[in-house]
C-alpha angles and dihedrals in degrees: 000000000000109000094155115093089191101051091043088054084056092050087055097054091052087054096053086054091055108046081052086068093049090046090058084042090053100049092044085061101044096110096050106105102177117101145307083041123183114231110178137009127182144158117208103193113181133188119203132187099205117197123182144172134213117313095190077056087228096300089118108037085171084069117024121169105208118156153197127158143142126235143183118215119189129193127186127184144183134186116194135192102228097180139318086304111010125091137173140173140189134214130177136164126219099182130164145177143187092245141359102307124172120249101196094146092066108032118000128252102003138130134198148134096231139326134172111242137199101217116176118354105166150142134221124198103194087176097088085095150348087269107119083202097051128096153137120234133187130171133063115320141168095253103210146179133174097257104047092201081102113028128012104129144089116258144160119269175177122181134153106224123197118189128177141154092279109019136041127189142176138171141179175133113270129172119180096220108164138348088225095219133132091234103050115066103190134340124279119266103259090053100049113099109013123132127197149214120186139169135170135184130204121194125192087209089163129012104286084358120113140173102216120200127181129175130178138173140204133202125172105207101183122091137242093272089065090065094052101048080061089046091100085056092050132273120251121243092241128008117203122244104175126333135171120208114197125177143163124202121179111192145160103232084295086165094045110104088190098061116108097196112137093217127038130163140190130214129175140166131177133172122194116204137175138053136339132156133208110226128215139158129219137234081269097050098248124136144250143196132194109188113207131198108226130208121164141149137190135189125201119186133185135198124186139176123197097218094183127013114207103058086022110236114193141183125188150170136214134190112192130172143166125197118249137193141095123206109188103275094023143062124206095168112106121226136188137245102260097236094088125121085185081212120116149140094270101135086066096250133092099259113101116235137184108252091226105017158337093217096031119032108168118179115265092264128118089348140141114192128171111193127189125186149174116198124185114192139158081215106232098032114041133348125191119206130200112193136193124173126174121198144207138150132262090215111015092209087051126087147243129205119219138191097208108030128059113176112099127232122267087224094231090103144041086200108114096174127238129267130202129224137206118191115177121164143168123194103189098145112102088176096246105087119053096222094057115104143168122237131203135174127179115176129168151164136207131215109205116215140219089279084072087050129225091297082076131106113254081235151353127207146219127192128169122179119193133192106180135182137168127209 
């Protein structure tokens, strides 16, 4: 495990050396054009300033957990032509700071100082048919999908994708094995043993207009043993048995900055069903499970117009909720997959944003949220993104989980507060001159609410700076 900013800040330097050298090997090769073959090579090295505020939101002064702090982040990558039909690439991290700093842009929720990552690491076999869009692919690979509040991770697996003009498909097995990073030793509890099954379909019903289904579904295949032995680490709030996930979204390129449409709008429904237990031990150290039957549902709806159209100028609203409450043997709050980043163009410029907060970010789980936006962009080149979200809970007794916020709710009040976001980026670097950079800057506060109580801040902050280049 890797617990030393400073000699993870040195690993990092040794790397750079060395991918200078892969980079000389790559262009000396460009005109082979036997196989394997080597198609692309690049390094993304980014530098970030990180400033954040309290995330006990000054309810404990004896531990506060203020920041700031400076890190390097360095992704190579590499994509290969195996053969006529076969493909691979490989993607790993090497990142570092000068203190615990969150990376919730990356993985959500975690902490750390520096660590080394297998990213993606995959194959992809294109010889099944005659279809240029059809494949099978294996391996570890960033599973995505435009919205993030599903799948945003890297994970281990084996799908089959399709993907034509006006329809594009993919199913599949996952199991998240490992993280495959230095500093994190194994996977929390409630993510051990799970193994997955997804699909989603996208149809192009209409020009620009698409019918969006995703299903997934979770099955934990250890026993309860397996929970003990992890009792000395801490046991989760709830562990999954067995849950299905279900949604529909109809959209009209809500997620494309280059649309010029001057109307675009955004709806999407999802239910999750099945089993799940809450966990605990005794005085004695034996343990006990509660199974709960979960049924839960939440609705997320966008509206955007588009007010000028070169530089596009946009304003737009969202309405998102999840269901909350828990009654003893069942479970109507509804949770995601645990695959989710929560982060997406959904401002309708390049720039990525997290869905309910900058400064915030809870889990979509018993929350109301209203959010209202303005966005100006020359599309390809800079955006600028103005952000206002306002916050309640579903049951005010239930709970929410958060990446960026610790402190847990008094119970007299279903008010969570408001926050306000600022996303500005250039990306001015095209990968061929060496002064050419791109430049991002999220910054946030949050507002806590009555449902934190009077002990709370008036506010907590979150600022990241980012200088990126590849190479």
């Amino acid at each position: 495990m890797v617990n030393n900013g400073t000699t993870g800040m040195a690993g990092l330097l040794m790397v750079l050396g060395c991918l200078g050298t892969t980079t000389s090997w790559a262009q000396d090769d460009e005109t082979d054009t036997s196989y394997p073959k080597l198609l692309d090579y690049n390094t993304r090295a980014k530098l970030s300033l990180i400033s954040e505020g309290d995330r006990k939101l000054g309810t404990n002064p004896d531990s506060s957990t203020k920041s700031d702090e400076v890190a390097l982040d360095l992704k190579p990558e590499w994509v290969w032509q195996l053969s006529e039909h076969w493909r691979s690439k490989l993607r790993v991290q090497a990142f570092g700071a000068t203190g615990q700093v969150d990376v919730s842009d990356e993985i959500g929720g975690t902490e750390t100082d520096a660590f080394f990552a297998l990213r993606e690491f995959w194959f992809d076999y294109n010889g099944l048919t005659d279809y240029p869009g059809e494949s099978i692919r294996f391996g570890r690979e960033r599973l995505q999908e435009d919205t993030g509040l599903w799948w945003d991770d890297d994970i281990t697996l084996t799908r089959w994708i399709f993907n034509t003009t006006l329809l594009d498909t993919t199913v599949g097995i996952a199991n998240k094995i490992s993280e495959v990073r230095t500093d994190v030793s194994e996977l929390p509890v409630e993510e051990q043993d799970i193994a997955r099954v997804f699909g989603q379909t996208r149809w192009q019903w209409h020009k620009d207009h698409y019918l969006t289904f995703l299903v997934t579904h979770a099955e934990r295949y250890s026993n309860d043993r397996d929970l003990a032995a992890e009792g000395d680490n801490g046991l989760p709030e709830r562990v999954t048995d067995s849950l299905t996930w279900a949604g529909t979204r109809a959209d009209n390129a809500y997620f494309d900055w280059h649309s010029r449409s001057w109307f675009q709008y955004l709806v999407s429904v999802a239910a999750v069903n099945g089993d799940q237990s809450r966990v605990d031990t005794s005085d004695t150290g034996a343990l006990s499970r509660q199974e709960q039957d979960v049924s839960g549902w939440a609705a997320d709806i966008g509206l955007r117009a588009q007010l000028v159209e070169s530089p596009r100028w946009t304003a737009g609203v969202h309405g998102a909720i999840a269901s909350g409450g828990d009654n003893g043997d069942e479970s109507d709050a509804f949770r995601q997959t645990g695959l989710e980043s929560n982060r997406s163009r959904y401002t309708g410029t390049r720039s990525q944003v997290a869905r309910f907060g900058e400064a915030f970010q809870p889990e979509w789980s018993n929350l109301k949220t209203v959010t209202a936006y303005t966005a100006l962009s020359n599309r390809d080149q800079w955006a600028a993104n103005l952000i206002y979200h306002r916050y309640w809970l579903d049951d005010r007794f239930g709970t929410v989980t958060f990446d960026l916020v610790e402190p847990g709710f008094t119970g007299t009040s279903d008010d969570l507060g408001e926050s306000v976001d600022l996303v500005l980026g250039y990306y001015g670097d095209d990968g061929a001159a060496w002064n050419t950079f791109d430049v991002r800057l999220r910054g946030g506060v949050f507002f806590p609410g009555d449902a934190y109580g009077p002990g709370a801040d008036d506010a907590r902050h979150r600022v990241v700076l980012d200088v990126a280049k590849r190479f």
